[in-house]
C-alpha positions as CSV (number, residue, x, y, z in Angstrom):
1,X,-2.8,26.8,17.4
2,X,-5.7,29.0,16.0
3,X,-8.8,26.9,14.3
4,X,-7.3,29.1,11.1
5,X,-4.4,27.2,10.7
6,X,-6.6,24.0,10.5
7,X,-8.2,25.3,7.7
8,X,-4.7,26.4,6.3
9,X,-4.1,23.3,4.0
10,X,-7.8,23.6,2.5
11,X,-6.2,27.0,1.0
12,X,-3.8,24.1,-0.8
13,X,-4.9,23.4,-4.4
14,X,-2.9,20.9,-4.6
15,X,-3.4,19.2,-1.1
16,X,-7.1,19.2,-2.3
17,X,-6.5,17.8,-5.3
18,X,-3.9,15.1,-3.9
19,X,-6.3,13.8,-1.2
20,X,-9.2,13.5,-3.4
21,X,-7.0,11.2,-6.1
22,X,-6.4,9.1,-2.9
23,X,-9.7,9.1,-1.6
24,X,-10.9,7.9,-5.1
25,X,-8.6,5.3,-5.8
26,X,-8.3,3.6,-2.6
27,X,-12.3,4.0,-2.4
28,X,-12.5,2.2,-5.7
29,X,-10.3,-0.5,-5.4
30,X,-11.4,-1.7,-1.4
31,X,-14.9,-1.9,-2.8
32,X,-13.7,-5.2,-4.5
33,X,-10.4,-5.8,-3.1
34,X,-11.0,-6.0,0.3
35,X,-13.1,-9.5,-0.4
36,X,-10.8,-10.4,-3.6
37,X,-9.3,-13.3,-1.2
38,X,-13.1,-14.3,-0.3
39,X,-14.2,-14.3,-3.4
40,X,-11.6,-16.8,-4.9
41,X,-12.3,-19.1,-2.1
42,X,-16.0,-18.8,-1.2
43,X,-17.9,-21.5,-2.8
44,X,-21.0,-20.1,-2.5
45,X,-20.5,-16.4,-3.5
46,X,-17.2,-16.9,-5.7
47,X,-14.6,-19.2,-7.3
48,X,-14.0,-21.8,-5.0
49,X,-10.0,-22.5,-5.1
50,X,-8.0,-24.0,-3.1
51,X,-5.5,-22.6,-1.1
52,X,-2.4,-23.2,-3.2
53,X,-4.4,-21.8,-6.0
54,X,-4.9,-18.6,-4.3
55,X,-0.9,-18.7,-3.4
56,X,-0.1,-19.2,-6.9
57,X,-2.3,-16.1,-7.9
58,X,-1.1,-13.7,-5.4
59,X,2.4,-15.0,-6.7
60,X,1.6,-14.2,-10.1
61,X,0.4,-11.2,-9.4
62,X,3.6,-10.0,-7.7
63,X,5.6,-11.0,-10.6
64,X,4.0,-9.1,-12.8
65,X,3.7,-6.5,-10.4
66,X,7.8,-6.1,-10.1
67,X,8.3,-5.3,-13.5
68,X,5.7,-2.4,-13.8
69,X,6.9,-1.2,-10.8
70,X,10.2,-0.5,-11.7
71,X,8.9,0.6,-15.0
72,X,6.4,2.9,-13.7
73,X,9.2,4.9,-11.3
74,X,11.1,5.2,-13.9
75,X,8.0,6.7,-15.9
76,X,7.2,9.1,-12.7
77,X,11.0,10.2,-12.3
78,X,11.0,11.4,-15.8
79,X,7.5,13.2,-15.4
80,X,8.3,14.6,-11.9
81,X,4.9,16.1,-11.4
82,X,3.0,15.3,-14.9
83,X,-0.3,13.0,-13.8
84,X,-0.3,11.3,-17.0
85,X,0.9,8.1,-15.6
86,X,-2.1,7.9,-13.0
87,X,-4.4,8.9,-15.9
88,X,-3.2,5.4,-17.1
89,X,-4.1,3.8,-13.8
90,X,-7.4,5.6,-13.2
91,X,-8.4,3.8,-16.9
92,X,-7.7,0.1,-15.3
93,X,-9.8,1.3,-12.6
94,X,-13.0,2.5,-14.8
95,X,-12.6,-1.3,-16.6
96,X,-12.6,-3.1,-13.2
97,X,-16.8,-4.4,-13.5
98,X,-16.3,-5.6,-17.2
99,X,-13.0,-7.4,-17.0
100,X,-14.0,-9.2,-13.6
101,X,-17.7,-10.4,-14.4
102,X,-17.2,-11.0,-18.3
103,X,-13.1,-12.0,-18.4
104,X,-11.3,-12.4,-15.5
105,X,-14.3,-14.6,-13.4
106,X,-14.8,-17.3,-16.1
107,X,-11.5,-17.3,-17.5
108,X,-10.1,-18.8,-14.2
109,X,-12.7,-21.0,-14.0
110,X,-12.0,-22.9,-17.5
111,X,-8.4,-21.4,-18.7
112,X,-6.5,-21.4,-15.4
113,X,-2.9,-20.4,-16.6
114,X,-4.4,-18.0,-18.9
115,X,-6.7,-16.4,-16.5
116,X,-3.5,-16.4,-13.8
117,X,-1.7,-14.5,-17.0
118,X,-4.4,-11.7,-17.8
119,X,-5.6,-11.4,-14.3
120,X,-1.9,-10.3,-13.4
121,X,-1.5,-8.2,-16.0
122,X,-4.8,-6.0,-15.3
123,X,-4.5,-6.1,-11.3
124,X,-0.5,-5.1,-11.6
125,X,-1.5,-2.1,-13.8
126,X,-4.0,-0.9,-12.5
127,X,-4.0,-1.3,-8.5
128,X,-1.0,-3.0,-7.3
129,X,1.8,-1.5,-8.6
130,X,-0.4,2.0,-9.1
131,X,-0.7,1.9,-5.8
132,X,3.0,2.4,-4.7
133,X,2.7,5.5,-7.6
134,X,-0.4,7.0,-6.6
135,X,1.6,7.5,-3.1
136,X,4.9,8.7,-4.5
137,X,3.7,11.1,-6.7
138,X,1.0,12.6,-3.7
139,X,4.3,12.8,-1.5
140,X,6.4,14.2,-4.0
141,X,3.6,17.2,-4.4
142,X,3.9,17.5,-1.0
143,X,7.8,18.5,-1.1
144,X,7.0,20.7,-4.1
145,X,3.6,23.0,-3.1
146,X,4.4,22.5,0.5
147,X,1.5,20.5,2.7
148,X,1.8,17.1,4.7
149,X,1.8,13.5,2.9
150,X,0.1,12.0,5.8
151,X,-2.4,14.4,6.2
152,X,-3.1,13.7,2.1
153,X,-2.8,9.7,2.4
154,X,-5.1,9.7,5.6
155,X,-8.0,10.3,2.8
156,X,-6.8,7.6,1.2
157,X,-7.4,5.6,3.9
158,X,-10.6,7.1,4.8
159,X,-11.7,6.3,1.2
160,X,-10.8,2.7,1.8
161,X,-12.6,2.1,5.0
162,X,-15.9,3.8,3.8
163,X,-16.1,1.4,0.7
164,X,-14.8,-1.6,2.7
165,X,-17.3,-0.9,4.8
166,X,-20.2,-1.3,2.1
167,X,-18.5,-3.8,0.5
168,X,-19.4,-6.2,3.2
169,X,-22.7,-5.3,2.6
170,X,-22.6,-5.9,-1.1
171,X,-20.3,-9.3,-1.3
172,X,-23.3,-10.8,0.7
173,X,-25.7,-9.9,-2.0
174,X,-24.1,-10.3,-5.3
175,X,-20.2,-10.0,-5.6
176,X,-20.6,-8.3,-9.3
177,X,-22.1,-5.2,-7.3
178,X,-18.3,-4.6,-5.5
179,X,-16.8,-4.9,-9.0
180,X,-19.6,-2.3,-11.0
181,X,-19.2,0.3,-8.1
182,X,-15.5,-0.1,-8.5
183,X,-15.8,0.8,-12.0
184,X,-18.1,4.2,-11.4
185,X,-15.6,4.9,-8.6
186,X,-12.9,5.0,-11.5
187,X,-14.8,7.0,-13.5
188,X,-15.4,9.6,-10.8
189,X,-11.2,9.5,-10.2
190,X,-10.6,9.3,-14.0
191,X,-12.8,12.6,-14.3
192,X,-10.9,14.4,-11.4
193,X,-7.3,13.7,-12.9
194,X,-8.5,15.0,-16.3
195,X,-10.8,17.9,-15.0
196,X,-8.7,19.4,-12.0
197,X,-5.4,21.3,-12.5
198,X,-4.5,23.2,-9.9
199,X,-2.1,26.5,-11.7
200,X,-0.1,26.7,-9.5
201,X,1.0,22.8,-11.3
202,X,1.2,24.0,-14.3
203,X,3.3,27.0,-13.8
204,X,6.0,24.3,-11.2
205,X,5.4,22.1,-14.7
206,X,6.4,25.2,-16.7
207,X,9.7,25.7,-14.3
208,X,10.9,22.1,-14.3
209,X,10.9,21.6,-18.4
210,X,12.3,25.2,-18.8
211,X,15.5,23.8,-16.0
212,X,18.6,22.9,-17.7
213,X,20.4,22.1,-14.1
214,X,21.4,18.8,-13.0
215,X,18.8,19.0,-10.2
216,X,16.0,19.0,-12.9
217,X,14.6,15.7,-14.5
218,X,16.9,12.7,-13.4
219,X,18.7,10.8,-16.7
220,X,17.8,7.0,-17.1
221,X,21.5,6.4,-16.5
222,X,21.2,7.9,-12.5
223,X,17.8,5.6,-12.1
224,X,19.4,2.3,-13.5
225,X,22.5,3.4,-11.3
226,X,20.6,3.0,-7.9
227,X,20.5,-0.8,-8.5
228,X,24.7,-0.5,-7.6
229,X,23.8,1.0,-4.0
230,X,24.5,-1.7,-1.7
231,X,22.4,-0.1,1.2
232,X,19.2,-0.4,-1.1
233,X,19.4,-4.3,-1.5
234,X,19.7,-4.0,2.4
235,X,16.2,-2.2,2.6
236,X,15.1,-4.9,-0.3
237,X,15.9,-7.6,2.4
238,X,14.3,-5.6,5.1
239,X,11.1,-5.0,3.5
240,X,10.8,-8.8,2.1
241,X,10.3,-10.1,4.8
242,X,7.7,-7.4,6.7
243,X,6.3,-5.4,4.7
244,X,5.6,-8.7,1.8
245,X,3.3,-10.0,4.8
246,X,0.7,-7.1,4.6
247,X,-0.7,-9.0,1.4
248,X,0.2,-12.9,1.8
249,X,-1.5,-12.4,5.6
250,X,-3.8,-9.5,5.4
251,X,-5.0,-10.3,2.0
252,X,-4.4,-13.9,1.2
253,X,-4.8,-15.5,4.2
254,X,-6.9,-13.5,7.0
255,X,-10.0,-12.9,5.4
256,X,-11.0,-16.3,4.8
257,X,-9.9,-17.1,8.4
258,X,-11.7,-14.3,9.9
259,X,-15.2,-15.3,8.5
260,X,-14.6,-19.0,9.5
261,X,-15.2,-17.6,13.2
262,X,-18.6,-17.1,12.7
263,X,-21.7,-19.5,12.7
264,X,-22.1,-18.2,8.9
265,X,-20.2,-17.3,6.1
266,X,-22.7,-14.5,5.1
267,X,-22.6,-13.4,9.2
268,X,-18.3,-13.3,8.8
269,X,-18.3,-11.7,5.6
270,X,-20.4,-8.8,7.0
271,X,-18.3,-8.7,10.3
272,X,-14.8,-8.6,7.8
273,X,-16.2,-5.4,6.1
274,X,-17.2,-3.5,9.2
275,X,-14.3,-4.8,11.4
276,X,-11.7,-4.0,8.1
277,X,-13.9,-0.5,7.5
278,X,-13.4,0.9,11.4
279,X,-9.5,-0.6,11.3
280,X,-8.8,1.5,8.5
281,X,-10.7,4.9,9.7
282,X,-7.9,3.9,12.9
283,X,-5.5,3.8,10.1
284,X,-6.6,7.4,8.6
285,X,-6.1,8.9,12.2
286,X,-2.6,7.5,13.1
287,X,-1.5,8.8,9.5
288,X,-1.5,12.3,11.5
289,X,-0.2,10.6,14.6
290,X,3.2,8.9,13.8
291,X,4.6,11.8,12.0
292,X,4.7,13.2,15.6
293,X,5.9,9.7,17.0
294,X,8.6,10.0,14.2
295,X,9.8,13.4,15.3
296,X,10.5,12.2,18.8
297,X,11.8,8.7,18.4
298,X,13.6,9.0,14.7
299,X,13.4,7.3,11.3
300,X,14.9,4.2,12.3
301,X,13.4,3.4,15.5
302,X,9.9,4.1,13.9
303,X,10.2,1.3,11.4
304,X,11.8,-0.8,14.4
305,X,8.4,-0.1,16.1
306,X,6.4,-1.1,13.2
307,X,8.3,-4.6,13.2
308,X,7.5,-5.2,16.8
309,X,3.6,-4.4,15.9
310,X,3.7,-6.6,13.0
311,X,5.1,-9.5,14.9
312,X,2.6,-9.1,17.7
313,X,-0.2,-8.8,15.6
314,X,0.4,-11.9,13.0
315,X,1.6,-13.8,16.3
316,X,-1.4,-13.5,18.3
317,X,-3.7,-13.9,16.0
318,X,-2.1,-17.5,15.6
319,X,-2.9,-18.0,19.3
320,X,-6.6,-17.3,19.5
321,X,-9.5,-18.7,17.7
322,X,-12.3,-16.0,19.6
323,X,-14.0,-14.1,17.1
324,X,-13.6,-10.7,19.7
325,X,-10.2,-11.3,20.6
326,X,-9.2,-11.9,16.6
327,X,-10.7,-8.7,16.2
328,X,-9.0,-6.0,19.0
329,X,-5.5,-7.9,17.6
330,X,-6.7,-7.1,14.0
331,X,-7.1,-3.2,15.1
332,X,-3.0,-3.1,16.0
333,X,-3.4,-3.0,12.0
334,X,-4.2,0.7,12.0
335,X,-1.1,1.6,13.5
336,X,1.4,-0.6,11.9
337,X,0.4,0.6,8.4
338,X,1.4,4.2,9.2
339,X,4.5,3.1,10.6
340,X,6.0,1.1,8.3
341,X,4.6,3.5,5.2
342,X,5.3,7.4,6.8
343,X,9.0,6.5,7.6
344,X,10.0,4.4,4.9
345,X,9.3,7.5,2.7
346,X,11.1,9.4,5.0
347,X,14.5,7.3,5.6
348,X,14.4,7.6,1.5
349,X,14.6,11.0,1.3
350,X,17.0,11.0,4.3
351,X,19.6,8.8,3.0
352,X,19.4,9.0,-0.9
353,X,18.7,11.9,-3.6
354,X,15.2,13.2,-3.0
355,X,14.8,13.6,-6.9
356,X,15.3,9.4,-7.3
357,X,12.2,9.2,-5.0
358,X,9.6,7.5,-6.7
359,X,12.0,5.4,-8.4
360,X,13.3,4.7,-5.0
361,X,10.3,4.0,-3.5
362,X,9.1,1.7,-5.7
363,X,12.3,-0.3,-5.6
364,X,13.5,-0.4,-2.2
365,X,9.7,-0.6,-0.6
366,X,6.8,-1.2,-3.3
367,X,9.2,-4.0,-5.4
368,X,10.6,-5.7,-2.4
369,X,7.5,-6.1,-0.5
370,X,6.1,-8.2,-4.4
371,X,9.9,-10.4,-4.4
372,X,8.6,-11.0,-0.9
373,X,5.2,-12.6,-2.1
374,X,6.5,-14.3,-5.3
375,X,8.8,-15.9,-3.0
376,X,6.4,-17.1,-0.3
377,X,2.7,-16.7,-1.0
378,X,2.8,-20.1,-2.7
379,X,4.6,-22.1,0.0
380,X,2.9,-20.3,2.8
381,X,-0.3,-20.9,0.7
382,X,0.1,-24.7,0.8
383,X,1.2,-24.8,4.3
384,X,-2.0,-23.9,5.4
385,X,-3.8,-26.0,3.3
386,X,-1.7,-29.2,5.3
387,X,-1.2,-27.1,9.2
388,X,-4.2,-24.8,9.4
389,X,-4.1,-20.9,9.4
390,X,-3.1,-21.0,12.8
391,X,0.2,-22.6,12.7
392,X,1.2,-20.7,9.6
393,X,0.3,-17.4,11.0
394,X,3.3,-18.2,13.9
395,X,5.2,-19.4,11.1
396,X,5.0,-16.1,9.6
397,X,5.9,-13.9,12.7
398,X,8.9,-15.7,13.6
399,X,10.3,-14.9,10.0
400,X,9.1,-11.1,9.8
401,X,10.5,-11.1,14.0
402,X,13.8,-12.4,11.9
403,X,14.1,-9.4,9.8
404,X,13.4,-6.9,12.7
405,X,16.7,-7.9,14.1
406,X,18.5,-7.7,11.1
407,X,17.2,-4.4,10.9
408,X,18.5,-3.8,14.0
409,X,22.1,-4.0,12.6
410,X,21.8,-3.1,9.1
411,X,19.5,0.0,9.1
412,X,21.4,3.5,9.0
413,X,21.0,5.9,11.9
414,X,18.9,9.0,11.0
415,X,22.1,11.1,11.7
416,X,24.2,8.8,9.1
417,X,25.0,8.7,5.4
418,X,22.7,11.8,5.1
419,X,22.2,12.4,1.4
420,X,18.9,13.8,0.8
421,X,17.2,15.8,2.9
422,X,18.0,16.2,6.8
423,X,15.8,14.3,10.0
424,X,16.3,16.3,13.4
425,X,14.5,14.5,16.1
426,X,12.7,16.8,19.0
427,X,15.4,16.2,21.2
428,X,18.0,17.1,19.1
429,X,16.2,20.5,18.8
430,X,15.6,21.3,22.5
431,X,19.5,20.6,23.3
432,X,20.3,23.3,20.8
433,X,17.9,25.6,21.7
434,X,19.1,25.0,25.3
């Protein structure tokens, strides 16, 4: 391959434009999120709550969370490529300094409930179920002006790890600065999804209003319809109980763990940032990898392979208590985020309509990984309160190991029920060409 066709997907306006919206929004919400969980436990540099307290959050949160994101694939079916929905989002995300420091911050401290109730509200709108659209729509562009989501989300990820990496940095200072930088960060991406239309957008927006076909903008009765497909509540199930574990471990529970390694607080809150910063550059670079794993080993037996990382990884890190070996164990991140996210997007489009994506996506992935937290982020909360982190985190990988072998059984081949849009594995394609 020619160093031109690197450069080929810079020609893309709309790759271009994609990436950057990732870049910004991931950058400006891991400048505060990545230490959200520290800064509701810290005592010294945050709220000081208790365990169960941070489980009952992160369960309010995904409440909330399920209904907006049902609503908002509905919202993005109906607009198909129209960014007006993330022009929403990027607004939450230019508000993130003031409601923090001046709402969110004090209210929890006098007006628990209430603060639990407005604190949902803002972080479902704006980052946790904008999240799951920010990625539909990005892939979606990539079917319709023809570049690579993977290639697009790997500057998501790269805009995460450089602000998780400063956050560190900041959190030790003064917590308010992660929350102010996340609020110019949104004004940067607020800017960009105003201010940039690519025209080769607006003539595909043209197109798609000016279609009277079926194939055109999908009816409310076809979205509310996919809640009859029996093989989505089996993906529901699946992703419950794996993918739900990327927040109640990753978020609710490992970074207070992690910085209770060190001698300091201030020295394991610096370490987090840098050791969560260079696991998510990792993560950038194996969003180009597994789409090449995918082609030779399939759909299915990618997310197979994502279970067996996620089981290692939760399940070791119950075993050890060293500070280095927490860390290489906490790398096998990088690659299991790729290969849960890349295929999940992809068995979608394989076995259902392509057009139902979003909506799809935020069901049977975004919406089942939140039922997985309101389910368990409170119990699994206040079981480590009473057995330690330790014991909970084994807890945890025997139920996600659980799920990997119902998906085992339950999960359609990639040559099965094909409905959207056909996988052919590298092998599949050297027998035919021999």
């Amino acid at each position: 391959m020619s160093f031109s066709n690197y450069l080929q997907p810079l020609k893309n306006k709309s790759y271009l434009q994609s990436s950057f919206t990732l870049l910004l929004f991931f950058a400006s919400w891991s400048i505060w999120w990545s230490f959200f969980q520290i800064w509701l436990t810290s005592e010294k540099n945050g709220l000081g709550l208790s365990g169960s307290e941070v489980g009952t959050i992160y369960s309010a949160n995904s409440l909330t969370t399920l209904f907006l994101m049902f609503l908002y694939g509905i919202l993005q079916d109906r607009l198909v490529i129209k960014r007006s929905l993330l022009i929403f989002c990027a607004t939450m995300s230019l508000l993130v300094g003031p409601f923090f420091v001046w709402i969110y911050g004090p209210l929890i401290q006098s007006h628990f409930i209430a603060g639990i109730f407005v604190g949902s509200l803002f972080l479902s709108s704006g980052f946790l179920a904008a999240a799951g659209i920010y990625e539909a729509v990005s892939e979606r562009f990539s079917r319709f002006f023809d570049f690579k989501y993977g290639q697009a989300r790997a500057w998501g990820s790269f805009g995460y790890a450089v602000s998780a990496l400063v956050a560190g940095f900041l959190f030790v200072k003064n917590p308010e600065y992660n929350f102010w930088l996340g609020s110019l960060l949104g004004l940067v991406l607020l800017l960009n999804l105003i201010l940039w239309k690519p025209k080769t957008e607006n003539i595909a927006k043209s197109e798609i209003a000016n279609d009277e076909t079926d194939s055109a903008i999908p009816s409310f009765k076809e979205m509310l319809s996919l809640l009859k497909l029996s093989h989505l509540w089996i993906i529901i199930i699946f992703i419950t109980f794996t993918m739900s574990f990327y927040t109640i471990y990753d978020q609710q529970m490992f970074p207070d763990f992690y910085t209770k390694l060190f001698a300091s607080p201030e020295v394991g809150q610096q370490m987090y940032g840098t050791l969560n910063s260079i696991q998510v550059f990792f993560e950038a670079l194996m969003m180009g990898v597994i789409p090449i794993v995918m082609f030779k080993v399939g759909v299915k037996n990618t997310l197979l392979l994502a279970v067996a990382f996620m089981v290692a990884r939760i399940g070791l890190s119950g075993l050890f208590y060293n500070p280095i070996a927490v860390s290489m164990i906490k790398m096998m991140h990088a690659i299991e985020v790729p290969l849960f996210m890349l295929p999940m997007f992809r068995y979608i489009t394989l076995h259902f309509n392509p057009k139902l994506s979003a909506t799809l996506y935020m069901i049977g992935f975004q919406i089942a990984a939140q039922i997985g937290q309101v389910i368990l982020s409170t119990p699994l909360g206040t079981m480590r309160d009473h057995i330690g982190y330790n014991q909970t985190f084994l807890i945890i990988a025997g139920i996600a190991g659980l799920a990997g072998l119902f998906a085992v059984v339950a999960l359609k081949k990639d040559d099965e029920d094909v409905n959207g849009d056909p996988f052919i594995r590298q092998n599949k394609i050297q027998k035919k060409e021999a």
